[in-house]
DOVO-503701 format. One record per residue (C-alpha): residue in one letter; x, y, z. Coordinates in steps of 0.2 Angstrom, whole numbers, padded with zeros to 4 digits, always signed. Layout:
<rs>
AXYZ/...
</rs>
This chain:
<rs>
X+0000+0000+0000/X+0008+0018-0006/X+0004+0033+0004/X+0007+0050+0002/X+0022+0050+0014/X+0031+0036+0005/X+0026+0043-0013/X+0033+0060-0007/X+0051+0052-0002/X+0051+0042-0016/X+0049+0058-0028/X+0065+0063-0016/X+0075+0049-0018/X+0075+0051-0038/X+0079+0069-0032/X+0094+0066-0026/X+0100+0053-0039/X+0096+0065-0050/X+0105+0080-0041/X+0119+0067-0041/X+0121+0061-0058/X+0120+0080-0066/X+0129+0088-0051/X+0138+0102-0062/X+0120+0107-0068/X+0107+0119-0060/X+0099+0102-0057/X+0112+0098-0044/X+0101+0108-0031/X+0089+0095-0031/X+0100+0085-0019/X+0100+0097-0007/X+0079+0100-0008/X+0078+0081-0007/X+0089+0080+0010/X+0080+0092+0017/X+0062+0085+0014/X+0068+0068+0018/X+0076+0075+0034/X+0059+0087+0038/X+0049+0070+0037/X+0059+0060+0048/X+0059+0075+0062/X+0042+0077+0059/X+0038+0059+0061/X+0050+0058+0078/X+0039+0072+0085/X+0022+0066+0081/X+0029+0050+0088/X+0037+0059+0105/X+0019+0068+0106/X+0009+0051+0107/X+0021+0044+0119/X+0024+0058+0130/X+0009+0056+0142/X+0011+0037+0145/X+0029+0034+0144/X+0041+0035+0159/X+0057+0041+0163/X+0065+0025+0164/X+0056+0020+0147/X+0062+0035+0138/X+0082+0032+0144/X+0079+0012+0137/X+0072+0020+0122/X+0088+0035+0121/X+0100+0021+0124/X+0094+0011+0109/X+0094+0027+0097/X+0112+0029+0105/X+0119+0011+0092/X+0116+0019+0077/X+0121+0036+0084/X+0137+0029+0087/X+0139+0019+0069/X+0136+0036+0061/X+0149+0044+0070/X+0162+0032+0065/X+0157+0033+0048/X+0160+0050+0048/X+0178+0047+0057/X+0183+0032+0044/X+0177+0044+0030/X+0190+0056+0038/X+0201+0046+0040/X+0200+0041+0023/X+0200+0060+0017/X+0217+0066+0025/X+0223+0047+0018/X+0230+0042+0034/X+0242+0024+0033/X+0229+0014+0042/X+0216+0018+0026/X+0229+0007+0014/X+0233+0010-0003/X+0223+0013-0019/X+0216-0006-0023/X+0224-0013-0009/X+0215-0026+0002/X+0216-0015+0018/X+0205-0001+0007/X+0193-0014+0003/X+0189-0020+0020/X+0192-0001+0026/X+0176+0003+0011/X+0164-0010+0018/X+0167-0006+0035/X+0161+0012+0032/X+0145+0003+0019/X+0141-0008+0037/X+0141+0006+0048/X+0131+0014+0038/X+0117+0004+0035/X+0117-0001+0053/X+0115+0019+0057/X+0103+0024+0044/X+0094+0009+0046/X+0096+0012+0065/X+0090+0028+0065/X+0075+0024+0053/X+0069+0009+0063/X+0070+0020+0082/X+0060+0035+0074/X+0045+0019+0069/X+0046+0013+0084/X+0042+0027+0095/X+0029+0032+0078/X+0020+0014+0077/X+0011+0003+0090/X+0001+0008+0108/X+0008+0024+0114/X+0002+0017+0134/X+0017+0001+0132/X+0033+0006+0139/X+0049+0006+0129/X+0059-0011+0131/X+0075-0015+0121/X+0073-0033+0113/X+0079-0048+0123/X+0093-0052+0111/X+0101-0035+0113/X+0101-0036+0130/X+0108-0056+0131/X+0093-0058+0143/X+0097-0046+0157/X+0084-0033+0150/X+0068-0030+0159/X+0053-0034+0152/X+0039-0020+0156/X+0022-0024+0148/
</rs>
């Protein structure tokens, strides 16, 4: 099923392949008017999920949930390190077609996905579901220590 939302960031999407592929054209500000409707949907949907929860959630619910939102936090920050790394062409990066630069390129390509993915699957979260449950992190990421609140 295709919404308005999902039509609307998928009209964005070919924005920014656009804006990507005929950068040196006036078309290349359609990548930056893609980013920011695609960044303006995901703040908007986190706030109209933080407004549902607010009244039910409680403080302890909200840190599990921050501490969750803090993984891909941290696998976005380290792709920005290895990309800086990479930029000031530090020894540890390897040379051009070199086994280390290979490993170094999928390393940056699976923080990545972890983080976006991250960060996409935290803002559902707090959108989707019953606004009166309490936050929990799932079993497996707390190897069976984690509370369970229902």
């Amino acid at each position: 099923m295709t919404t308005r939302r999902s039509v609307g960031n998928f009209i964005a999407m070919l924005f920014l392949v656009a804006g990507s592929v005929f950068r040196d054209s006036p078309a290349g500000g359609l990548r930056y008017l893609a980013f920011a409707y695609i960044l303006g949907d995901m703040v908007l949907r986190a706030r109209a999920g933080y407004l549902r929860r607010r009244p039910y959630w409680t403080p302890d619910s909200w840190r599990r949930y921050l501490t969750a939102c803090s993984v891909p936090v941290g696998a976005l920050v380290i792709v920005v390190l290895m990309m800086v790394a990479f930029e000031y062409r530090l020894p540890i990066v390897g040379a051009g077609r070199s086994i280390a630069r290979g490993f170094w390129a999928a390393g940056i390509l699976f923080f990545m996905v972890i983080g976006t993915a991250g960060i996409v699957f935290a803002i559902e979260w707090l959108n989707e579901g019953d606004p009166s449950r309490q936050f929990a992190l799932p079993r497996w990421l707390t190897l069976g220590r984690g509370k369970t609140v229902s």
